[in-house]
Every structure is written in structure tokens, then in C-alpha cells.
N, C-alpha and C positions, 0 to 999 in steps of 0.2 A: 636675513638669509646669509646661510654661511659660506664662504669662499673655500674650493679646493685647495689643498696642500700636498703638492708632492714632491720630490727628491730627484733631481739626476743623478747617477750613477754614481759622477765622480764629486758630486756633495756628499752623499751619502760613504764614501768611501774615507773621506776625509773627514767627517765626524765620528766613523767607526775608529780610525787612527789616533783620532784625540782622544777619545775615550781612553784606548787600548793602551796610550803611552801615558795615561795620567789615572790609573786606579782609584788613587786617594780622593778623587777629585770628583767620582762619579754623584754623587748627589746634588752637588754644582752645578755640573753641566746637567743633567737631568730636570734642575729646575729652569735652567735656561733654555733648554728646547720646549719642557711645556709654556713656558712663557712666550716664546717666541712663535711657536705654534697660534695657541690662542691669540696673538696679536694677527698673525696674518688672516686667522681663519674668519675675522673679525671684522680690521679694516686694514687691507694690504696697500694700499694706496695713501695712508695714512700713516704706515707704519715707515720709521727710518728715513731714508734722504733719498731723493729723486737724481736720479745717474742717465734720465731721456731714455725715452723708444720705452718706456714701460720697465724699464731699469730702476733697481734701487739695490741698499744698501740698510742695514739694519745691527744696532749695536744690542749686544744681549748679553752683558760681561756673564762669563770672559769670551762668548762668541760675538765674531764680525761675520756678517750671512748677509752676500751676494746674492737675489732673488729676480724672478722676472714674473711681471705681474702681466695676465692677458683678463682686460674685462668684460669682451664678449661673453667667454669662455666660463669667468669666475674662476677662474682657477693661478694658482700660484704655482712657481717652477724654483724652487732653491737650487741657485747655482754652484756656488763655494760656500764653506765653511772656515773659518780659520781662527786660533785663538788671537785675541786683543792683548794679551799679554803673558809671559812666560807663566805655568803654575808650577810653583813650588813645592 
């Protein structure tokens, strides 16, 4: 059974920015969201490092993705996005 995935506003607004300031780069990141996607849709509780209250953290070079996992619900809530490191 697969777990929801969605986005808040100001995740999503902040992976539109990475994208937007790194062109060269989009196939990259692109692999990294499908990757990161399928890990959470998969096992969210498993995925990245535990931050309490249903808090975690997950590395997806070159993204770092702040999520919040609810398992009543199955659903996952990405919070921040931000690069792990400068792209060239």
C-alpha cells in the first residue's frame, strides 16, 4: 500500500526556485525528486533520519527534504526543500 505525497506551498515554491536558478541541472534534480518521491510513496518512515513528532529529514543529492510524516492518515507533507550543495 502506497503512502500519499504532497507538497506545502512553501516547499514547493522552493524547489520551483531551484529548478529555476539551475537550468543546466534539470535532469538532476528531476532524478532526484523521482527518486525521492518513490522512497516516500514507499516507506516514509524508513526513509532519511527521524527529527521526533513524526519529523524527518531526507538526503537526495543534491536535495535536502524536510518532510512530515502522519501514519493514521498515510500520508506525507514535504516541508522544505534546499540544495545540499552549491551547483555549478
Amino acid at each position: 500500500m502506497t503512502w500519499h505525497v504532497a507538497w506545502h506551498d512553501t516547499a514547493f515554491d522552493q524547489m520551483a526556485r531551484i529548478v529555476r536558478n539551475h537550468p543546466d541541472h534539470k535532469d538532476e534534480l528531476a532524478a532526484a525528486l523521482r527518486d525521492l518521491t518513490a522512497a516516500l510513496r514507499a516507506d516514509p518512515e524508513g526513509a532519511g533520519e527521524s527529527r521526533g513528532d513524526g519529523l524527518r529529514i531526507t538526503f537526495h543529492d543534491p536535495l535536502v527534504v524536510d518532510f512530515q510524516v502522519a501514519p493514521a492518515d498515510r500520508r506525507v507533507l514535504i516541508l522544505n526543500v534546499r540544495l545540499r550543495w552549491v551547483l555549478l
